[in-house]
N, C-alpha and C positions, 0 to 999 in steps of 0.2 A: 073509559075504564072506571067502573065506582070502586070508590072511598074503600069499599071493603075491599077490593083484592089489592092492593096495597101489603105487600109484606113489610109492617110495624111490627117491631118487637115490644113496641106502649102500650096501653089503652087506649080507650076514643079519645076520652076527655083531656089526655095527656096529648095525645095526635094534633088536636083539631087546633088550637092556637096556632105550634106552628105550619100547618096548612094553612090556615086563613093569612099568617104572615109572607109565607112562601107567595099568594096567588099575586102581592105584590111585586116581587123579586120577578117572578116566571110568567107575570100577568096570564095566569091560569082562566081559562075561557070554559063557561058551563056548554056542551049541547045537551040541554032538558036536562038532565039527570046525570050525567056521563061527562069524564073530565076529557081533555085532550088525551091523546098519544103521552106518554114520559119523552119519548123522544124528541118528539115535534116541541113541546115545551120546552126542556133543554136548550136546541136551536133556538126559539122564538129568545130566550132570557138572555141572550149572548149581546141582544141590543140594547135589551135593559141595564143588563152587567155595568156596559162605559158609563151610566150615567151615574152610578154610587159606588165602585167597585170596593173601595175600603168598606164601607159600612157591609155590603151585601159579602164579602170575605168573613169578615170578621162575626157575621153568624154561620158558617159551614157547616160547622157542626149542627146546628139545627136542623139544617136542611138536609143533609145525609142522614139524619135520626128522622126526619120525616118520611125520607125518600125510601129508606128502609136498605139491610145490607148488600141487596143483591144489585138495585137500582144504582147506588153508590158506585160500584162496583164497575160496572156494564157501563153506566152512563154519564155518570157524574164525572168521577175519576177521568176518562178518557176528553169528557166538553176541558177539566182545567186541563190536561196535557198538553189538547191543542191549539187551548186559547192564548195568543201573547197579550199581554198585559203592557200597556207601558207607563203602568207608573207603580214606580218604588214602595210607594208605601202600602200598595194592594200587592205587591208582588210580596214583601216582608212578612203581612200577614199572612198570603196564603202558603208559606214556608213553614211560620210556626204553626197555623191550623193543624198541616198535615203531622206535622209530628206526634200529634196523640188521637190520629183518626185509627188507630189500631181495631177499636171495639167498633167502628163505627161501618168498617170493610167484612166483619166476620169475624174480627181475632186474629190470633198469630198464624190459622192456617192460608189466610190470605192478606198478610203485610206486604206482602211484595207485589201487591195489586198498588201497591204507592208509592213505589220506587220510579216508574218512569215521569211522571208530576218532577217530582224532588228532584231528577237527573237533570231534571229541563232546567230550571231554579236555581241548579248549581254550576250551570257555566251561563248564567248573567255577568251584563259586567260590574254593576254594582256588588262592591262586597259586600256590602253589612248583607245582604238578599242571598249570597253567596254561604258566607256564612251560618244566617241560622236556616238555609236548605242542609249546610252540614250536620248543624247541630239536633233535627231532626232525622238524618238519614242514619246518625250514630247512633240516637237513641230508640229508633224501629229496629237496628242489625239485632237488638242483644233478645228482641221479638221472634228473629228468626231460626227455625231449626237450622241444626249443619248440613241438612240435604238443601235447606231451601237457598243459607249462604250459597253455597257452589252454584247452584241451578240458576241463583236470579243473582246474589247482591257481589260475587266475584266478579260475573262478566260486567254488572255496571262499572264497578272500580278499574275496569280493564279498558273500559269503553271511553271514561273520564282522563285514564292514563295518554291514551292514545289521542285525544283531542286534539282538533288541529289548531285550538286554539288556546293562550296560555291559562284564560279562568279555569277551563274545564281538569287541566293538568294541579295546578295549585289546590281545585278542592279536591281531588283523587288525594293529596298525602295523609289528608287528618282521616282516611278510611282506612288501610290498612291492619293499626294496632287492635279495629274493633272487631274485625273478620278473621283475622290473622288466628287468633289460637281455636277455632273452631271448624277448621276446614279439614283437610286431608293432606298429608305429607307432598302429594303432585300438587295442592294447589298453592302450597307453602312456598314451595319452588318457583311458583311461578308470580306470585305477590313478591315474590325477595328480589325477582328479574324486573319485575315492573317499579319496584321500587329505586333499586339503582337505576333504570333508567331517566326517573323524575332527579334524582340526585345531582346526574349528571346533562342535562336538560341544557340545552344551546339558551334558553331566554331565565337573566337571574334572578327574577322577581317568583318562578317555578323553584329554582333550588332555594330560596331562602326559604318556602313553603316545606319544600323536603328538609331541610335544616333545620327548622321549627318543631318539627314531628318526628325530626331522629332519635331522640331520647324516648320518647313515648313510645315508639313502636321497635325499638332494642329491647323494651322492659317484655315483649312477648315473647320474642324469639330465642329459640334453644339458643345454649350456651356456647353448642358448637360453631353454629352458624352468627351468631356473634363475633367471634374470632374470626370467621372467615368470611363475610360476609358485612356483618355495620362496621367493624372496626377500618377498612381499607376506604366506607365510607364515610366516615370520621374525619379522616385524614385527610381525604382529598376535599371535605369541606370546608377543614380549615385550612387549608392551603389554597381556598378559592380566590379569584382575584379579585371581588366585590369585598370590601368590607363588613356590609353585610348581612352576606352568608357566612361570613368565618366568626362575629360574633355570635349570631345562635349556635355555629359548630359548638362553640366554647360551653354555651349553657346547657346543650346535650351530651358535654363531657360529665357533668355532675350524676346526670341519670346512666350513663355506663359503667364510669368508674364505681358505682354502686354494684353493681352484675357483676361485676368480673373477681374471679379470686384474687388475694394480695400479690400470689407473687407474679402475676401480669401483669399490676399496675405500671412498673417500671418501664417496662417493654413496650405494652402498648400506649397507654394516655399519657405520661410524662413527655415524653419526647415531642408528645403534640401542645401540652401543657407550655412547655418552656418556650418554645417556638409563640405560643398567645403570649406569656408575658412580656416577649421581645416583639411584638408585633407594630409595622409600620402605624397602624393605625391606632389612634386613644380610644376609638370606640371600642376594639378589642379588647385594647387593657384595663378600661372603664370597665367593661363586664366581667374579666377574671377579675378582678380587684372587687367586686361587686358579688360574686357567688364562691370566692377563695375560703370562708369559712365556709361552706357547704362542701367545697373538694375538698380541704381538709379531714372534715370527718369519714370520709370514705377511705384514708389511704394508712398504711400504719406510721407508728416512730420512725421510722428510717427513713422511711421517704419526704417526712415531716421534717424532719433537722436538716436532709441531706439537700433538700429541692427546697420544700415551702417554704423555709424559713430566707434563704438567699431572694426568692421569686418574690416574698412580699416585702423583702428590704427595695429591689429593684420599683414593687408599685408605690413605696412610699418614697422615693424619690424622682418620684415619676418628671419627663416634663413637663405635663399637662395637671392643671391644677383641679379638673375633672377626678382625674385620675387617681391624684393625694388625698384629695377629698374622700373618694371610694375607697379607698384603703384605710385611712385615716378614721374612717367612722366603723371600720372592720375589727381596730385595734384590739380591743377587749374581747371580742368571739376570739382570735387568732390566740390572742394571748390565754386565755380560758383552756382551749382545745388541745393544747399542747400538751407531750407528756410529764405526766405527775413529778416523775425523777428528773429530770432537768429541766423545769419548767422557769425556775426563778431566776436560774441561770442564763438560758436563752431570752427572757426577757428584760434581764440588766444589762447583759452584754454585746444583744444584738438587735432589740427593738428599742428602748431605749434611746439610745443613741440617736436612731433616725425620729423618734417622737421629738425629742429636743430639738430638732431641725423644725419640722412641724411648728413646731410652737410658736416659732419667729418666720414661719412663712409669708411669704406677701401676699398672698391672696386671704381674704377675712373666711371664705366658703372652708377653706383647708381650716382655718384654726377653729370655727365656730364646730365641724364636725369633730373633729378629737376633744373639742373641750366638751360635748356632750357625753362622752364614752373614757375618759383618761379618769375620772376619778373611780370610775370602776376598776380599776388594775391596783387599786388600794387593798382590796378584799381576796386578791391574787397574790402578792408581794407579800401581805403582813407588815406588824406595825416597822420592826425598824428598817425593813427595806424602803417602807413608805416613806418614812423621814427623812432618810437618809438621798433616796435619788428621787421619786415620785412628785414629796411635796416643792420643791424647787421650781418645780415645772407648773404646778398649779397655782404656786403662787404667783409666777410670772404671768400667766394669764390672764388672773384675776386683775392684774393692773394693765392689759392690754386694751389700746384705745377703740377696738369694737366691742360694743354693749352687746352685741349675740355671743360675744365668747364669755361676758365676766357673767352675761343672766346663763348659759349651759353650766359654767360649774356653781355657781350659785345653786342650782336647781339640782344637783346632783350630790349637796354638802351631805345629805345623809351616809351616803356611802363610805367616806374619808372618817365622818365622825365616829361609824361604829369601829373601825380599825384603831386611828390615834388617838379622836377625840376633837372638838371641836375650838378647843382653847387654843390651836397653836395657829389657829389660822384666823381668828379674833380679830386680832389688828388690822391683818391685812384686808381682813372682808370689809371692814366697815367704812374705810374711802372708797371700795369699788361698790359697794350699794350705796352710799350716797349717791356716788356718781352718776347711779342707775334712776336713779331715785328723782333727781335732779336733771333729767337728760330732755334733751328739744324735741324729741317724740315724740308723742303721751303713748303712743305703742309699746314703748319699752317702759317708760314709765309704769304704763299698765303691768305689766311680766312680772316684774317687782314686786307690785303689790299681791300677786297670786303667790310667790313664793313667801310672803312675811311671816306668814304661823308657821312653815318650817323655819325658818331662821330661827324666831323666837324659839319653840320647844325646842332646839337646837342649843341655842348662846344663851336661855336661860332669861328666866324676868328681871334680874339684877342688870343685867350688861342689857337688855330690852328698852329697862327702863331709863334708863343711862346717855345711850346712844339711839336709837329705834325709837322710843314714843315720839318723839316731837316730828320725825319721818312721816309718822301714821298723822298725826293731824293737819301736818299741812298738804298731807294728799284732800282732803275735807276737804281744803278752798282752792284746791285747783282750779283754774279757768275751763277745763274739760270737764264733760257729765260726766261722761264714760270714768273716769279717774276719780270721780265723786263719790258714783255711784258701787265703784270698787273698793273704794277704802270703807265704805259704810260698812261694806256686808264683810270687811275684813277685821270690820271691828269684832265680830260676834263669834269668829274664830279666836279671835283673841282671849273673847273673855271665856270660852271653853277650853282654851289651854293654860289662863293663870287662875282662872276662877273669879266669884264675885265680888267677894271682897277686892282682889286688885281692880275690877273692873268700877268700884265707888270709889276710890282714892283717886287713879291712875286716868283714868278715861273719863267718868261722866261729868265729873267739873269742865272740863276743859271743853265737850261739846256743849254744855247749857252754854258756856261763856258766849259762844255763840250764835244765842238769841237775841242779843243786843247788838250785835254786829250791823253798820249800815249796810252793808251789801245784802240786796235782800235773798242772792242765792243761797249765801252762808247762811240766812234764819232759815232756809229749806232744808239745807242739809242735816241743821238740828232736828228736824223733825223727820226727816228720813232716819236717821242714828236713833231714833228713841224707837221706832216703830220696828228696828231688829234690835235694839237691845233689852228691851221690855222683857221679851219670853226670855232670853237667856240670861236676865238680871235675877227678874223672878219679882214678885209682889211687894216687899217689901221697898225695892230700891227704888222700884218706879212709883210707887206713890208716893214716897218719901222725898224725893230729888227731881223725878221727871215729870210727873204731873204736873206740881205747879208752873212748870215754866208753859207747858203746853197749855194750860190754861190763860195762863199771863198775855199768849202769843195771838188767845182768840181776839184781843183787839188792833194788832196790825192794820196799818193803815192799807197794806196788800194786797188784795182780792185772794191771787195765788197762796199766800200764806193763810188768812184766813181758812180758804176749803180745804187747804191740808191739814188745818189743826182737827176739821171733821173728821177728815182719814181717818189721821192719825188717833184720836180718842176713837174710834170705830174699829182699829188696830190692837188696842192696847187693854180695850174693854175687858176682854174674856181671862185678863190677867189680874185684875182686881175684883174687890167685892162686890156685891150688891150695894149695900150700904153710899161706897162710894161713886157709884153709880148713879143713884140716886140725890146723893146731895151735892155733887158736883159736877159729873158728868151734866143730867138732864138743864140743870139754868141755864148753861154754856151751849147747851145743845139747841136748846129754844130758842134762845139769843140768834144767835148766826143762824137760826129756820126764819128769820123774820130780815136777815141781809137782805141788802139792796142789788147786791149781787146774787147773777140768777143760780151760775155755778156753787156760790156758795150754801146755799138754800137750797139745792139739791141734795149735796154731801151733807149736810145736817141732818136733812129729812131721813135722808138714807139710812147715815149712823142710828138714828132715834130707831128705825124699825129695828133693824137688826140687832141693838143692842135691848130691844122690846121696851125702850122709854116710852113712847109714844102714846 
């Protein structure tokens, strides 16, 4: 067959690459002039195929845009349908391939020439292969017209229901929701029968599949058939005997209870609702405790005071510390979404109470999540209900012996501050950042130092400087980089919140001091601190104070100190003059270009060009 009768929708010149690529894949055979058979080719490449199959997948599309749409079609499509593969990762590929060979078969009037590949792919037993054969069969449906749904992409999802095997049934449920509102009221009927039957499926690794995809595929279905139809499926999936199954029943209560008018919520989702929060299982309860601020906003006032509010005292006193956890970190959406008119009231005298339990819980996980979320019920309450019952409780925290709980409200002091203010918790902050400060970590130690410029613009440079400076320079000489390296660059937030002048009084003495220091890490650190405090000092400070010590420093008997003083004047250049530049920068820069050290006479060399001494 020559080149020409090939139906390409290219050019030559566009063709011929991947031809010449393809004769490798299909080791294409010349007689004279005239290529093989397309067919006999196909066959012949199927031996070829096992020796690269990923690589030779993973160009399909080339070779169907070669092969042109019809060939694609006819021969291509039907060699992957009946070739097995056995290996995952050419199987992966040619899942996703297919998903956007739409243009490559003709267009949407012929997608469904890709449906039976994709059907093969989706009852492998490997899932991830499973999967994204789903996730391409979802995204060809919305390609197909509603004649061609019914004709070809119902009876597949009929064919996958019916499998005698459980992959082929599990990927039938994620099909449904996408066919579902484009078909015709007879095939509606008969997706809602096929779907209960996945529902109710003898093997439960199927219905947790249909559990998963019960909310998604409720959001399609009339209102009516909702009520008589998912809602009885609901129910009997959270009444499953698998655990689960009855946890995602729970998660696709959130996507119904959305659907349904207010005054059914009662009737139908509650009664299944209260039953999850009583449920033998914590992984149940883990999950409503876990999506209870999302059912919340679905359901009105009445049902909020009369259920939710009983149903999340029950998860915060859960017996599973999973459980308190997931409520506990709920605290502040719960308390938030409640209504406006009794809101402060339901939370002084009903949440409250169980958060002070919280506080002294024995598990660190429970307290470390409430103290991330409790200073926010500040902004809920207002100042003097704060005072009065909130701040008690944050204060006890702040002195509780896990450093995850005193660094969550530390880190959330903003919040507290814009309500009362930050002066009433002063005291009490500053032995639990110590504490923090000083802790056998360097983990936490670290945490600290990322919150210090809230603190400070917080308590203010008086009470900063008072209690907090001498904090920040002994992070400097920490025995950790990382803690070194953090207080450096913590400095320069410093001096952007009190400004320069505090940053020449307050800060720069005290790091030059430690130029002199024998520890030669400490002389590094000084010259780390200069190379960000420069730009944010501004010219005058650094020539005035900081230069000369970095100068002083080019004769270290240190190698390491040495080529940092290059750096660092290669850092600090662009912030001074010429002038100085010139009369001091370049001798110093000469000097250490003529080290005996090689590293150091790099960095010099360097500086000099870049700073254009040279």
């Amino acid at each position: 067959m020559p080149l020409s009768d090939y139906s390409l929708s290219v050019s030559a010149h566009t063709v011929l690459p991947p031809i010449l690529w393809i004769s490798g894949w299909l080791n294409l055979k010349r007689a004279g002039n005239r290529f093989l058979r397309v067919k006999d080719l196909m066959c012949h490449s199927v031996a070829l195929l096992k020796r690269s199959r990923l690589n030779n997948i993973k160009q399909l599309s080339t070779i169907a845009l070669a092969l042109g749409v019809e060939h694609t079609r006819n021969e291509l499509l039907p060699l992957l349908t009946d070739t097995i593969f056995d290996e995952d990762e050419a199987l992966l590929a040619l899942a996703e391939q297919l998903g956007s060979f739409t243009v490559l078969v003709g267009g949407p009037e012929y997608v469904h020439c890709l449906l039976p590949p994709l059907e093969n792919l989706a009852t492998v037993e490997k899932s991830v292969v499973r999967n994204k054969a789903i996730d391409s069969l979802r995204a060809i449906s919305h390609e197909h017209s509603p004649a061609d749904l019914e004709v070809h992409f119902v009876p597949l999802v009929k064919r996958l229901t019916c499998g005698d095997w459980f992959t082929s049934r599990t990927s039938a449920c994620s099909l449904f929701s996408v066919c579902y509102p484009r078909v015709s009221s007879c095939a509606k009927t008969e997706l809602r029968q096929l779907f209960h039957s996945l529902c109710s499926d003898d093997t439960p690794v199927v219905r947790q599949a249909a559990a998963s995809k019960l909310g998604e595929f409720a959001k399609v279905v009339e209102l009516e058939f909702l009520k008589s139809d998912i809602i009885p499926l609901f129910t009997s999936l959270a009444s499953d005997e698998q655990d689960s199954v009855r946890l995602l029943a729970v998660e696709a209560c959130v996507s119904i209870a959305q659907l349904l008018p207010q005054e059914d919520l009662a009737t139908l989702v509650m009664p299944t609702l209260r039953q999850a929060v009583d449920d033998e299982s914590w992984r149940v309860r883990y999950v409503v405790a876990d999506k209870f601020s999302e059912l919340q906003k679905t359901v009105g006032p009445e049902i909020v005071e009369n259920d939710l509010v009983p149903a999340f005292q029950n998860l915060l006193k859960d017996c599973e510390a999973e459980v308190r956890a997931a409520g506990a970190n709920k605290v502040k959406d719960f308390c938030e979404n409640l209504p406006v008119d009794c809101r402060e009231t339901v939370i002084i005298c009903h949440i409250l109470p169980y958060v002070k339990e919280l506080v002294s819980d024995t598990n660190q996980h429970v307290k470390s999540a409430l103290a991330s979320v409790i200073m926010g019920l500040s902004t809920i309450l207002g100042k003097d209900s704060t005072v009065e019952h909130l701040l008690p409780l944050v204060l006890a925290q702040l002195k509780d012996k896990c450093p995850e709980v005193r660094l969550n409200i530390i880190s959330n002091l903003d919040c507290v501050n814009e309500v009362i203010g930050i002066h009433q918790l002063a005291q009490s902050l500053l032995p639990a950042i110590v504490e923090l400060a000083e802790d056998a970590k360097w983990r936490v130690r670290l945490a600290i130092i990322e919150y210090m410029p809230l603190l400070a613009g917080l308590l203010g440079v008086e009470f900063f400087d008072e209690k907090l400076n001498s904090l920040c320079m002994t992070w400097l000489v920490d025995r950790v980089y990382a803690i070194r390296e953090a207080a450096t660059n913590n400095l320069t937030k410093l001096v952007e919140k009190f400004g320069k002048d505090w940053a020449e009084s307050a800060i720069v003495p005290k790091v030059l001091a430690m130029a002199s220091d024998p520890n030669y890490h400490h002389r590094m650190t000084t010259l780390f601190c200069i190379n960000v405090l420069s730009e944010a000092c501004g010219q005058e400070i650094t020539a005035k104070h900081m230069l000369p010590t970095v100068l002083q420093m080019a004769g270290d008997q240190v190698a390491n100190i040495r080529f940092n003083v290059a750096k660092t004047l290669q850092k600090i250049g662009p912030v001074l003059d010429a002038s100085t530049l010139q009369n001091k920068f370049k001798p110093i820069l000469e000097k250490l270009g003529q080290d005996q050290d090689m590293d150091v006479k790099y960095f010099a060399q360097e500086a000099m060009t870049v700073l254009a001494l040279s």
